[in-house]
Biopython code that builds the backbone (N, CA, C, O; Angstrom):
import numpy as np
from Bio.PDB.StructureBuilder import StructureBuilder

atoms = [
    (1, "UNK", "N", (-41.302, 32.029, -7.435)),
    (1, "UNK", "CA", (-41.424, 32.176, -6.003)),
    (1, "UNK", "C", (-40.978, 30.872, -5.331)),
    (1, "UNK", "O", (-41.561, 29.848, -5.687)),
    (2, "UNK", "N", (-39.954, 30.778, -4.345)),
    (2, "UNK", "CA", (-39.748, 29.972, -3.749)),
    (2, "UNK", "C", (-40.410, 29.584, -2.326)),
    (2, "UNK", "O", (-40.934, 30.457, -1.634)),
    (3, "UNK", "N", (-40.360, 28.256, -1.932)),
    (3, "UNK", "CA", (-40.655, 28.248, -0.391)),
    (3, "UNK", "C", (-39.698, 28.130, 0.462)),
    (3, "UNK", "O", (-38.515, 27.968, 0.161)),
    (4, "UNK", "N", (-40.124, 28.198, 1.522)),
    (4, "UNK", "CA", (-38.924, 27.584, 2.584)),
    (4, "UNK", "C", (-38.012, 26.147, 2.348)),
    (4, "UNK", "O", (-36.852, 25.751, 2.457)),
    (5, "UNK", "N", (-39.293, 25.679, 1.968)),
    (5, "UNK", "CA", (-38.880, 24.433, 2.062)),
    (5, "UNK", "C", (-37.538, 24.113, 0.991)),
    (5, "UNK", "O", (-36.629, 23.362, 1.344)),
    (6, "UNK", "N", (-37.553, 24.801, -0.379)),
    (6, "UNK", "CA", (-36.675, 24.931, -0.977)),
    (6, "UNK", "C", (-35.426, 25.128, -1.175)),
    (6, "UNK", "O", (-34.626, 24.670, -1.992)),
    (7, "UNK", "N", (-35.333, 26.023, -0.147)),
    (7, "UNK", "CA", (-34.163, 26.454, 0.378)),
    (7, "UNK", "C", (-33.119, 25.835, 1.257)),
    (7, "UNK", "O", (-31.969, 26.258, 1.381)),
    (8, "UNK", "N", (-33.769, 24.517, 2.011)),
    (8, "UNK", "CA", (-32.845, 23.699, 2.424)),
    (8, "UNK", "C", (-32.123, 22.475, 1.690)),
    (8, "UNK", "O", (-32.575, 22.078, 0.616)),
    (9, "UNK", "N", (-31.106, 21.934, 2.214)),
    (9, "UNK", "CA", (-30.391, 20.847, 1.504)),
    (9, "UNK", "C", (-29.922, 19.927, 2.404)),
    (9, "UNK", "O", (-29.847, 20.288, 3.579)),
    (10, "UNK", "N", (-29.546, 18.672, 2.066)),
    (10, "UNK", "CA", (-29.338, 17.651, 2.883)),
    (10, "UNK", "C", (-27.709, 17.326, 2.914)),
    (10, "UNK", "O", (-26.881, 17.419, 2.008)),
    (11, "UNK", "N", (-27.525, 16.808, 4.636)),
    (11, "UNK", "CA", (-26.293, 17.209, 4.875)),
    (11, "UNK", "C", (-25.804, 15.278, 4.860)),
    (11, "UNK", "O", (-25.801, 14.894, 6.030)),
    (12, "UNK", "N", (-25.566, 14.536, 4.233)),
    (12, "UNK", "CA", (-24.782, 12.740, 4.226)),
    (12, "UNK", "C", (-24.143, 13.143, 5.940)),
    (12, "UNK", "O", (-23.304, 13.904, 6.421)),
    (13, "UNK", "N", (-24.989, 12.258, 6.364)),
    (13, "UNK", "CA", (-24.033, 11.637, 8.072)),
    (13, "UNK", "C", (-23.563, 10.578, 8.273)),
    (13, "UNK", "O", (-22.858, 10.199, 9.208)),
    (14, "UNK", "N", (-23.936, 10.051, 7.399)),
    (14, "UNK", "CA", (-22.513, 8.664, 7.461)),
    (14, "UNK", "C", (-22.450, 8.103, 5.677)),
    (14, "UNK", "O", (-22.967, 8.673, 4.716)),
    (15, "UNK", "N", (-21.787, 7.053, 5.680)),
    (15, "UNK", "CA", (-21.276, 6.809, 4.586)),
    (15, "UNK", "C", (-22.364, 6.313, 4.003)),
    (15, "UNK", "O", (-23.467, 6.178, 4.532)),
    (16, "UNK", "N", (-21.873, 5.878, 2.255)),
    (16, "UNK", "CA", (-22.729, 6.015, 1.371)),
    (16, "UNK", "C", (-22.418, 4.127, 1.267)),
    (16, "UNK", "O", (-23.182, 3.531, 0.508)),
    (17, "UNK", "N", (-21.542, 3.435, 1.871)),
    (17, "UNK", "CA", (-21.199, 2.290, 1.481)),
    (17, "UNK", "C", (-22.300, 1.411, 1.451)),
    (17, "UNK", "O", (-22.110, 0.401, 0.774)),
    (18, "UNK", "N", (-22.921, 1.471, 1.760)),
    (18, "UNK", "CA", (-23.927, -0.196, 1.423)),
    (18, "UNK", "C", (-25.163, 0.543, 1.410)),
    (18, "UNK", "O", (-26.027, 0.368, 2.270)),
    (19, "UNK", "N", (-25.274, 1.352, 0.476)),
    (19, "UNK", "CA", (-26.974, 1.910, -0.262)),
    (19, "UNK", "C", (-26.293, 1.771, -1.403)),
    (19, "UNK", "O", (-25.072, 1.746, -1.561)),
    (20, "UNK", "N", (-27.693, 1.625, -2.685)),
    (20, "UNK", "CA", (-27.468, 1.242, -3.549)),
    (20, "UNK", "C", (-26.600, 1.414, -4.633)),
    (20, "UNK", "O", (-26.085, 0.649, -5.449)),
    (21, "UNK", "N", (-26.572, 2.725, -4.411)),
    (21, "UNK", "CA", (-25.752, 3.984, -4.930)),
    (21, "UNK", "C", (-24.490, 3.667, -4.908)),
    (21, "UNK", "O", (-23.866, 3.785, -5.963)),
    (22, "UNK", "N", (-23.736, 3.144, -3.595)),
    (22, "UNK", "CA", (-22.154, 2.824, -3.772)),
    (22, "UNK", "C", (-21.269, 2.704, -4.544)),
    (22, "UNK", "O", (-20.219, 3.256, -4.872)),
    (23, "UNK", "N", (-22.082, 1.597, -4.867)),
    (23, "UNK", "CA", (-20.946, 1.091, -5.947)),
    (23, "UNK", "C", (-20.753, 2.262, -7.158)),
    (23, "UNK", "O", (-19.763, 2.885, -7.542)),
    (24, "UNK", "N", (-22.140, 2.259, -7.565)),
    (24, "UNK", "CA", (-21.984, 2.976, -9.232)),
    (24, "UNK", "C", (-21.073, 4.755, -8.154)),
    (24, "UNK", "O", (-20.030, 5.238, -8.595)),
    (25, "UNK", "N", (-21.583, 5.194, -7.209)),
    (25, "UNK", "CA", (-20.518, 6.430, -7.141)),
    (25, "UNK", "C", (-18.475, 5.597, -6.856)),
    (25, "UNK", "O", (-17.361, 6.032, -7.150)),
    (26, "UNK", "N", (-18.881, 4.520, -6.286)),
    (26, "UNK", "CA", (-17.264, 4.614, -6.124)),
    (26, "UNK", "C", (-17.007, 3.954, -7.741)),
    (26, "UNK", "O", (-15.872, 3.479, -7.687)),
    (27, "UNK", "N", (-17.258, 3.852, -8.366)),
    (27, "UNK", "CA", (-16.430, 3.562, -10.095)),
    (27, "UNK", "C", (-16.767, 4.911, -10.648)),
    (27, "UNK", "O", (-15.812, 5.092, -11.403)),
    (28, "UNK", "N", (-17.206, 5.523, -10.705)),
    (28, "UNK", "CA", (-17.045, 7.367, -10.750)),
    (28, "UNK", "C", (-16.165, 7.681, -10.318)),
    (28, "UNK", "O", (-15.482, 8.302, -11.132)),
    (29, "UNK", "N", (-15.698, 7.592, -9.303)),
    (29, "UNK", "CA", (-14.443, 8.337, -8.423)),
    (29, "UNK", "C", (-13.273, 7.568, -9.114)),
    (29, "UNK", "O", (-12.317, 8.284, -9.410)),
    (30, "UNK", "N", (-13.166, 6.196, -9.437)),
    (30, "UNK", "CA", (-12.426, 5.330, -9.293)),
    (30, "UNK", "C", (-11.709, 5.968, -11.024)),
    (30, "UNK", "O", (-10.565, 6.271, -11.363)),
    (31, "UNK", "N", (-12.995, 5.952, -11.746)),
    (31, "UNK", "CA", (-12.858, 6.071, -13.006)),
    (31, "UNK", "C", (-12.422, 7.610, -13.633)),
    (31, "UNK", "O", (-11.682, 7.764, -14.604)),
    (32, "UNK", "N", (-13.012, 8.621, -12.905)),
    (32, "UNK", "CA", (-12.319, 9.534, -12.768)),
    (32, "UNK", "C", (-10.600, 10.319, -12.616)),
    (32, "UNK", "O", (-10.094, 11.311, -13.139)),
    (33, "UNK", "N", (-10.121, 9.322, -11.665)),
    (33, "UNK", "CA", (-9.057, 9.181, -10.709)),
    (33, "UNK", "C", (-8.266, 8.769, -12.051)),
    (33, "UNK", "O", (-7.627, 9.591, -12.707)),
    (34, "UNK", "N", (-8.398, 7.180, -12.441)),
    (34, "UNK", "CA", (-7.466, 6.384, -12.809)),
    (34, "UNK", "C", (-7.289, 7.404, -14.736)),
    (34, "UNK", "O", (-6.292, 7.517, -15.449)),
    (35, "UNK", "N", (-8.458, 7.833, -14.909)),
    (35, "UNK", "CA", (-8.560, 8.331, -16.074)),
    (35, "UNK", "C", (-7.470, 9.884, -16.428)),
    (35, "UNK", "O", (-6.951, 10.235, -17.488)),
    (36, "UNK", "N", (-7.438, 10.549, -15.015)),
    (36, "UNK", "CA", (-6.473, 11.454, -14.936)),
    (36, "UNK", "C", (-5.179, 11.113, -14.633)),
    (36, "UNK", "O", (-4.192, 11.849, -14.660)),
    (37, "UNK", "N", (-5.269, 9.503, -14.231)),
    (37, "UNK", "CA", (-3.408, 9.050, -14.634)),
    (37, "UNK", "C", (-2.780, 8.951, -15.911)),
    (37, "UNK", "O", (-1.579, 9.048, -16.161)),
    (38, "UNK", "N", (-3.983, 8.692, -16.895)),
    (38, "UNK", "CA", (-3.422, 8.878, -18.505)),
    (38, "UNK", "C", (-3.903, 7.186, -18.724)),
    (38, "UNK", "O", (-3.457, 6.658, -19.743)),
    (39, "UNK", "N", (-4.938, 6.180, -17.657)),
    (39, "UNK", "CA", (-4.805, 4.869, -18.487)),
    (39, "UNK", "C", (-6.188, 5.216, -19.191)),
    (39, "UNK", "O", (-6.745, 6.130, -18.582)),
    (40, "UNK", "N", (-6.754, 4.863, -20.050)),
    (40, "UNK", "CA", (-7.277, 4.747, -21.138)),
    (40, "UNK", "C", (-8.393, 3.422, -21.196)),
    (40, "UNK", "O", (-8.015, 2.269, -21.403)),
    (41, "UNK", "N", (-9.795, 3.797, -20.982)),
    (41, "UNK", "CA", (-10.839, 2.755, -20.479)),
    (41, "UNK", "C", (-11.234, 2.017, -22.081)),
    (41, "UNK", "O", (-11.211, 2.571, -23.180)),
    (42, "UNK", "N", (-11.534, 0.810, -21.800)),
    (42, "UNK", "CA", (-11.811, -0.475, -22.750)),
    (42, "UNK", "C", (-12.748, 0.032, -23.524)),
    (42, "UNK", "O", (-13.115, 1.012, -22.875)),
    (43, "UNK", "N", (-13.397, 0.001, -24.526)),
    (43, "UNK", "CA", (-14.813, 0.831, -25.193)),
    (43, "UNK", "C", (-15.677, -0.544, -24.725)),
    (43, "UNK", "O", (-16.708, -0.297, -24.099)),
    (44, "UNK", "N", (-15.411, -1.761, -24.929)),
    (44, "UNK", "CA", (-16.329, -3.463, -24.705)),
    (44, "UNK", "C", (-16.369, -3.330, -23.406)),
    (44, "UNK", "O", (-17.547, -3.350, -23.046)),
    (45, "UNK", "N", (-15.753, -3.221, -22.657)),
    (45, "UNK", "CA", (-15.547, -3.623, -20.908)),
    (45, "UNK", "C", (-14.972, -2.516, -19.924)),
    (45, "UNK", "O", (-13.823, -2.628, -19.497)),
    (46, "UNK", "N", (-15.829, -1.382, -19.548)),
    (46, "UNK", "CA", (-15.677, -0.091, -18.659)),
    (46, "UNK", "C", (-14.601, -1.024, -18.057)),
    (46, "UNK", "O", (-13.442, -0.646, -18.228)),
    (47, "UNK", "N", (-14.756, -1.978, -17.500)),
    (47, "UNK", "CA", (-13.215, -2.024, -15.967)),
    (47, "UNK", "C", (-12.200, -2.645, -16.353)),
    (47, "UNK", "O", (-11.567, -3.476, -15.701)),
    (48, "UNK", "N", (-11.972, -2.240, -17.532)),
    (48, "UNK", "CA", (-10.490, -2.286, -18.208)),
    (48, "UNK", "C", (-9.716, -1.451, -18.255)),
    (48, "UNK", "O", (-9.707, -1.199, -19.460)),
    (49, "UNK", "N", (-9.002, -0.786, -17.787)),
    (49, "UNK", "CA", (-8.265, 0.240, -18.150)),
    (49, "UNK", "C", (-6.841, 0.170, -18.942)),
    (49, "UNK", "O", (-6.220, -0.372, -18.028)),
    (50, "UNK", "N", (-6.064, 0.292, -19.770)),
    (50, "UNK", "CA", (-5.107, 0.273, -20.254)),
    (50, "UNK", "C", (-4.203, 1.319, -19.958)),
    (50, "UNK", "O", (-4.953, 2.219, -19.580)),
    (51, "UNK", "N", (-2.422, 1.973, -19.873)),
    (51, "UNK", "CA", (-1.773, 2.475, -20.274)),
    (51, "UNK", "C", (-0.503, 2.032, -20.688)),
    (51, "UNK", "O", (0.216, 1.130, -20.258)),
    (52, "UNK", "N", (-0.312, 3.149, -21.957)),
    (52, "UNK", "CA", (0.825, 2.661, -23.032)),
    (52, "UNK", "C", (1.746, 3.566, -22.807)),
    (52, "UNK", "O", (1.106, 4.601, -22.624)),
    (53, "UNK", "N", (3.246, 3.879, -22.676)),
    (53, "UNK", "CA", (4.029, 4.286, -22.956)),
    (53, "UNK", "C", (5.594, 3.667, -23.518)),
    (53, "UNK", "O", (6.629, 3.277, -22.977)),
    (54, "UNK", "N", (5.121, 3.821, -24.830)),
    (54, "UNK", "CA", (6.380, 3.579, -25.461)),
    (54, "UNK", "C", (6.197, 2.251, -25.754)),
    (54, "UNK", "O", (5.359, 1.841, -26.558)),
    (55, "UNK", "N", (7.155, 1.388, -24.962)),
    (55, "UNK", "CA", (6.909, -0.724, -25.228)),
    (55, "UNK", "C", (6.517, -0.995, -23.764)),
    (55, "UNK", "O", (6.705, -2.129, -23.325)),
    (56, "UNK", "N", (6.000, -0.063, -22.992)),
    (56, "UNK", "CA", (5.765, 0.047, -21.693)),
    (56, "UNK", "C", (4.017, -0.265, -21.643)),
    (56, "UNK", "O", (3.220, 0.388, -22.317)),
    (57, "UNK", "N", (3.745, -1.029, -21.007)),
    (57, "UNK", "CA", (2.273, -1.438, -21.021)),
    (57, "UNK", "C", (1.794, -2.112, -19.279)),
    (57, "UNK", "O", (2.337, -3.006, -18.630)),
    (58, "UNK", "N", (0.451, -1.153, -18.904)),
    (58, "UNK", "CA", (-0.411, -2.051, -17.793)),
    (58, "UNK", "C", (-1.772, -1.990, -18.404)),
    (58, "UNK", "O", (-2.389, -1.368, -19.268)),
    (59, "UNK", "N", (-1.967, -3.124, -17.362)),
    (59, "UNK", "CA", (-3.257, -3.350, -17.912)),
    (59, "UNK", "C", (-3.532, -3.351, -16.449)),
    (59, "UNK", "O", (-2.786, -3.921, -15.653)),
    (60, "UNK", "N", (-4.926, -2.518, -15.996)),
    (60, "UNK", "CA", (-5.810, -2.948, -14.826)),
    (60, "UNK", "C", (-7.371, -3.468, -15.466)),
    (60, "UNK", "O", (-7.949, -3.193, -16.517)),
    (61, "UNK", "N", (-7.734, -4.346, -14.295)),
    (61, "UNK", "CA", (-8.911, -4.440, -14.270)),
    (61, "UNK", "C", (-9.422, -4.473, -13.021)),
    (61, "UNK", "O", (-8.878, -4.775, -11.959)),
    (62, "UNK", "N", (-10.753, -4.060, -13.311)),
    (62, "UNK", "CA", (-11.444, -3.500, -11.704)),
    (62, "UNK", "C", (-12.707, -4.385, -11.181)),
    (62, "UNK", "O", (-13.815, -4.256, -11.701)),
    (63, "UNK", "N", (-12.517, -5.079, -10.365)),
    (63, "UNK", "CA", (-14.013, -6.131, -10.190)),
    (63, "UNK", "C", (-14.221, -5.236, -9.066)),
    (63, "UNK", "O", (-13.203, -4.707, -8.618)),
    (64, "UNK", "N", (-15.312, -4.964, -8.529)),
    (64, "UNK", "CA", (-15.871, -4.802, -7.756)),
    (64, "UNK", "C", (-15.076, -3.152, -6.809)),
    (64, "UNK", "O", (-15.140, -1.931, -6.952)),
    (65, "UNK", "N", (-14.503, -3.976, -6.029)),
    (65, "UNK", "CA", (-13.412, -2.705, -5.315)),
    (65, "UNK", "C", (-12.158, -3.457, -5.458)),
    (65, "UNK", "O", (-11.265, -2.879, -4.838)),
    (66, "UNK", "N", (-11.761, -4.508, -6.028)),
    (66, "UNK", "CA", (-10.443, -5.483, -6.401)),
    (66, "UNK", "C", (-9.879, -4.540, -7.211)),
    (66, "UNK", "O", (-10.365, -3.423, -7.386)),
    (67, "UNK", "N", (-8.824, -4.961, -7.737)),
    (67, "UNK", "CA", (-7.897, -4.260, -8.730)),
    (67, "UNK", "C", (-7.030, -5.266, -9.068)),
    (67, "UNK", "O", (-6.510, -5.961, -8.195)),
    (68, "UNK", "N", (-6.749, -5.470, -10.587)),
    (68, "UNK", "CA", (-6.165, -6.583, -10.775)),
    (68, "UNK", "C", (-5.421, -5.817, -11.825)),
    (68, "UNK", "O", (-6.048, -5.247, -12.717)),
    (69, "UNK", "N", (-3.563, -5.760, -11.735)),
    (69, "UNK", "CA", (-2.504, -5.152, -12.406)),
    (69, "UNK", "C", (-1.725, -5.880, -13.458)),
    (69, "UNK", "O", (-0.540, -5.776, -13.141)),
    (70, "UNK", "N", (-1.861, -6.660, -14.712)),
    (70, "UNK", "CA", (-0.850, -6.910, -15.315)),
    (70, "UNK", "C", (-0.016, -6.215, -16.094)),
    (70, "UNK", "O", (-0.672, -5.654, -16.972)),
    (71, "UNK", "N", (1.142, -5.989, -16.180)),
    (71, "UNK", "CA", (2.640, -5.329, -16.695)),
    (71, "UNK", "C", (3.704, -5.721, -16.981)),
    (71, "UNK", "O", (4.406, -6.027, -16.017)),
    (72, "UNK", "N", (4.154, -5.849, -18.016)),
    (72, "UNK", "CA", (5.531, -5.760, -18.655)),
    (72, "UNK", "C", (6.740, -4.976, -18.286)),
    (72, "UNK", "O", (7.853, -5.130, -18.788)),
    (73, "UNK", "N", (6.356, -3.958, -17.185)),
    (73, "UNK", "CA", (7.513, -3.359, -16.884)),
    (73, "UNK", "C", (7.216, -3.163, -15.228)),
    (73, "UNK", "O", (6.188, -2.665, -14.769)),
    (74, "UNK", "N", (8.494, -3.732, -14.347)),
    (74, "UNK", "CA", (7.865, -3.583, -12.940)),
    (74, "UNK", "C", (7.996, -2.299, -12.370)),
    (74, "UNK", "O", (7.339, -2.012, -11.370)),
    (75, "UNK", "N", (9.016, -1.239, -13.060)),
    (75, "UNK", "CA", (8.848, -0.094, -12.221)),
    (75, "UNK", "C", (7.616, 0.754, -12.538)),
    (75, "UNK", "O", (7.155, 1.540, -11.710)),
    (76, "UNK", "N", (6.900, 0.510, -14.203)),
    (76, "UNK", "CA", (5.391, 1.250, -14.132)),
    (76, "UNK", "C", (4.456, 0.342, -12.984)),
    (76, "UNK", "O", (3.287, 0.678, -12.795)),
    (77, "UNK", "N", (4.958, -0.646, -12.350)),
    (77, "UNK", "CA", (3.601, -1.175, -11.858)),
    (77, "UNK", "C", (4.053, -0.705, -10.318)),
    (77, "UNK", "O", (3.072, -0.367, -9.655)),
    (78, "UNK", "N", (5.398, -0.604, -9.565)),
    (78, "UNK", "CA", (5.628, 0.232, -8.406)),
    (78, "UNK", "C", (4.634, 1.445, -8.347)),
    (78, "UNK", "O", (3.830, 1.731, -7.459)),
    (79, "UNK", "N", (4.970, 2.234, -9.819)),
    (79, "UNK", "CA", (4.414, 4.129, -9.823)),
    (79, "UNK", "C", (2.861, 3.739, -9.750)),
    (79, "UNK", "O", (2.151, 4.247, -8.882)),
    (80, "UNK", "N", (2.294, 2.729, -10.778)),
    (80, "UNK", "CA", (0.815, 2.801, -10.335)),
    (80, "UNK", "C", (0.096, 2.228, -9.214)),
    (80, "UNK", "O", (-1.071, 2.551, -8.997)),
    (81, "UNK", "N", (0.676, 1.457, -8.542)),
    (81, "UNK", "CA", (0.232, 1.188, -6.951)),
    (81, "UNK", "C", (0.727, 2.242, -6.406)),
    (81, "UNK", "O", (-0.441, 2.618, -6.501)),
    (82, "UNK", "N", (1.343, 3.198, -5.875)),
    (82, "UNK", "CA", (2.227, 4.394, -5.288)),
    (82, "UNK", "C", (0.901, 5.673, -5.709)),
    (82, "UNK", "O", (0.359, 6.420, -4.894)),
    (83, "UNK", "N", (0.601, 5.600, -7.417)),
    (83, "UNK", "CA", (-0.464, 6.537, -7.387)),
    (83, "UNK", "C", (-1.673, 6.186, -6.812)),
    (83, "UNK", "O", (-2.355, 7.092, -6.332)),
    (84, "UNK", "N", (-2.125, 4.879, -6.762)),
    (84, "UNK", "CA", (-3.455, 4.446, -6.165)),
    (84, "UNK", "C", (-3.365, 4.231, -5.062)),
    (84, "UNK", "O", (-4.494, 3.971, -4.647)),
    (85, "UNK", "N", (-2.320, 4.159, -3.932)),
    (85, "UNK", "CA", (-2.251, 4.532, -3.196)),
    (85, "UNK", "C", (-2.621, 5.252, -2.063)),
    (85, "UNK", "O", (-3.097, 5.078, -0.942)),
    (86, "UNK", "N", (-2.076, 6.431, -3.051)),
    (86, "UNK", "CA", (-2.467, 7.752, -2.523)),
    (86, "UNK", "C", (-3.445, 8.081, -2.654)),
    (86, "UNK", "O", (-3.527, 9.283, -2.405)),
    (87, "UNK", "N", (-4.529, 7.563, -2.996)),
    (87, "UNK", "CA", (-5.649, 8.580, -3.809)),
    (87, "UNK", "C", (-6.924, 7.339, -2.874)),
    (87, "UNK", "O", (-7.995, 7.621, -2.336)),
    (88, "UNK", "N", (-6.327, 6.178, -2.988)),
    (88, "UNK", "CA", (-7.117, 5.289, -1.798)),
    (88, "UNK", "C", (-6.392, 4.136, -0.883)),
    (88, "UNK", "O", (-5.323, 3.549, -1.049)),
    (89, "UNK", "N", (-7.556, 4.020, 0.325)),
    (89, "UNK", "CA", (-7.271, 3.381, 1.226)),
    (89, "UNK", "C", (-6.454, 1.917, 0.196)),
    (89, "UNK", "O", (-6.959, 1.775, -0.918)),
    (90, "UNK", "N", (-5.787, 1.348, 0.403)),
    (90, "UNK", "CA", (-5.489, -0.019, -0.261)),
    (90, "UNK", "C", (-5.006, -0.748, 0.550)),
    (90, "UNK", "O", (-4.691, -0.267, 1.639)),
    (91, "UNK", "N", (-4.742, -2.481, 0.219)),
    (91, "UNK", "CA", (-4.054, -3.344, 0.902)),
    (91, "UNK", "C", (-3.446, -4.384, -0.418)),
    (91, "UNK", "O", (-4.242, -5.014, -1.114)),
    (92, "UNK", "N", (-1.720, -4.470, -0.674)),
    (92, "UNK", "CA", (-1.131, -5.120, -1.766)),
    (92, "UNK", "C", (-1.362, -6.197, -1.212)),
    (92, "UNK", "O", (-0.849, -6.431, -0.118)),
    (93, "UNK", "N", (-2.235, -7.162, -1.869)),
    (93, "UNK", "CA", (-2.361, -8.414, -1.665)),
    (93, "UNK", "C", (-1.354, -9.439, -2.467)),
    (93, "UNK", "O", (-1.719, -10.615, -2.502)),
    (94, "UNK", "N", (-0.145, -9.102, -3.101)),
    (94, "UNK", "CA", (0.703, -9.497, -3.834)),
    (94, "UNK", "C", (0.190, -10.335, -4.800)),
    (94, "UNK", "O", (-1.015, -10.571, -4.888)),
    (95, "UNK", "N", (1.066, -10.820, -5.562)),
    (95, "UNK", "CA", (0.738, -11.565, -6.405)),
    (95, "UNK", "C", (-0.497, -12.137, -6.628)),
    (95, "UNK", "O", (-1.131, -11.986, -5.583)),
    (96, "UNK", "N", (-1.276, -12.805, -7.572)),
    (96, "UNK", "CA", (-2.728, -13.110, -7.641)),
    (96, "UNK", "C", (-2.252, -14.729, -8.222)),
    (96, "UNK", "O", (-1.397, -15.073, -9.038)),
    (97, "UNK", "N", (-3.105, -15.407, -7.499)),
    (97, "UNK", "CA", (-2.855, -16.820, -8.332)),
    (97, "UNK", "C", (-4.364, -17.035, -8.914)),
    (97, "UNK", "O", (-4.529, -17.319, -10.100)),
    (98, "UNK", "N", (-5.358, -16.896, -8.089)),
    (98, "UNK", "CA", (-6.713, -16.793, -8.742)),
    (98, "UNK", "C", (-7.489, -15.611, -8.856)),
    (98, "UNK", "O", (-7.452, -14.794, -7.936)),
    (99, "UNK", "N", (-8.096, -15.437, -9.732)),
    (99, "UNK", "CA", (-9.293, -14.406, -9.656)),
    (99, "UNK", "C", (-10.328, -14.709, -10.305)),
    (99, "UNK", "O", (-10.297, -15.034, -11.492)),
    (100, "UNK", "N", (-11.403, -14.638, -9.584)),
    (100, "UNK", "CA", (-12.961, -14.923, -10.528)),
    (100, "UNK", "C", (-12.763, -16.268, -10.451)),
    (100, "UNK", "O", (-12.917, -16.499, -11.650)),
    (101, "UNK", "N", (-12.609, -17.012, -10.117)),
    (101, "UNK", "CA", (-12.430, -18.301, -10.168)),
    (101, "UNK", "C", (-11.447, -18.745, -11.269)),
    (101, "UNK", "O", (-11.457, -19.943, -11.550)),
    (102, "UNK", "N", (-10.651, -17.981, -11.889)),
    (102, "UNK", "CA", (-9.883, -18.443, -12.950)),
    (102, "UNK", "C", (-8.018, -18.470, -12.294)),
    (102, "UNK", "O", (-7.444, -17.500, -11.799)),
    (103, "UNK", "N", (-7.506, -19.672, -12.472)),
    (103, "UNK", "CA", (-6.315, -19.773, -12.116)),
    (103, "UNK", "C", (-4.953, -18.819, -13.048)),
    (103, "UNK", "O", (-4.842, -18.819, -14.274)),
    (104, "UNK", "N", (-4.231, -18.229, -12.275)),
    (104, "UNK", "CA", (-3.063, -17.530, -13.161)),
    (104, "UNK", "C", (-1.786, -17.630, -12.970)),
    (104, "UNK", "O", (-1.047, -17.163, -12.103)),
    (105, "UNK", "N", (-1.531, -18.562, -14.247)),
    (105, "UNK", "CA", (-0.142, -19.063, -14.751)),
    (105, "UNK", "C", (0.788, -18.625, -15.439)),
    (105, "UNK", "O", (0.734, -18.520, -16.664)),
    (106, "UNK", "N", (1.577, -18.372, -14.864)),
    (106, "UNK", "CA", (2.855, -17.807, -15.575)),
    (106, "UNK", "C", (3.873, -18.373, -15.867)),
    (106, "UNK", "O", (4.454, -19.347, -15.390)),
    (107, "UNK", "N", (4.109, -17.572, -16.860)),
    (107, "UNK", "CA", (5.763, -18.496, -17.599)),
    (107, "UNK", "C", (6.854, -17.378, -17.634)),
    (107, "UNK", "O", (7.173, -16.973, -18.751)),
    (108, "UNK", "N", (7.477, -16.821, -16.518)),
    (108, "UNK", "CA", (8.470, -15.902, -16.604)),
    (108, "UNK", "C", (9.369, -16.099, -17.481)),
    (108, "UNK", "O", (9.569, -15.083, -18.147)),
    (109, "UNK", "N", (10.075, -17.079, -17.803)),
    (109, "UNK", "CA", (10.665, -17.469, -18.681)),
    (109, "UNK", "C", (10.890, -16.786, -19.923)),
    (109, "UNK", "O", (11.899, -16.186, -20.293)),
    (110, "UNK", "N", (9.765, -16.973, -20.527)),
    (110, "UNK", "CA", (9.428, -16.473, -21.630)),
    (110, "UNK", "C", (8.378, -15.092, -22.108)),
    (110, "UNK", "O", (8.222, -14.819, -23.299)),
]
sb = StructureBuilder()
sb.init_structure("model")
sb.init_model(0)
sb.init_chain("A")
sb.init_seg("    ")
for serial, (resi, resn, name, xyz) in enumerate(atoms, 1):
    if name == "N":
        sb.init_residue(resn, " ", resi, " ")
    sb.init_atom(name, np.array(xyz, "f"), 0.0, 1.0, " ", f" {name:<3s}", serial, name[0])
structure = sb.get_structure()
């Protein structure tokens, strides 16, 4: 036997962003999303994601709502900003010289 009271459900009127909940639902969505592009999550470190094709390799990692892209090939890293994109609000902050407090050096060169 049910009551009335049962029968109702609650309708979200504004966003979910800063209750506690946020975060862990947006890496659900996030992880969801990126997982149906074909990259392939770290088993040690959830915000790793990897994809391989062929000698073709990215690597993301996800701090927070950041996204951090390294790749060996620049037209997979065009298609995966183009897919994340679409799927969220973003802003290409280009190139990264720091993250986490750690400096990033490159040797194009080689």
């Amino acid at each position: 036997m049910t009551t009335e009271k049962e029968m109702f459900v609650c309708k979200l009127k504004k966003s979910i962003y800063r209750l506690k909940q946020a975060s862990k639902q947006w890496y659900l969505k996030f992880n969801d999303i990126i997982l149906s592009y074909g990259f392939i999550e770290n088993i040690v470190d959830q915000r790793i994601y990897i994809k391989v094709n062929e000698s073709k390799f990215i690597i993301l990692v996800l701090y927070v709502d950041d996204i951090l892209l390294a790749t060996n090939d620049i037209i997979l890293l065009h298609d995966v900003k183009k897919f994340l994109s679409n799927k969220f609000e973003m802003k290409d902050m280009g190139e990264a010289s720091y993250v986490i407090g750690m400096e990033i050096f490159r040797e194009r060169s080689q």
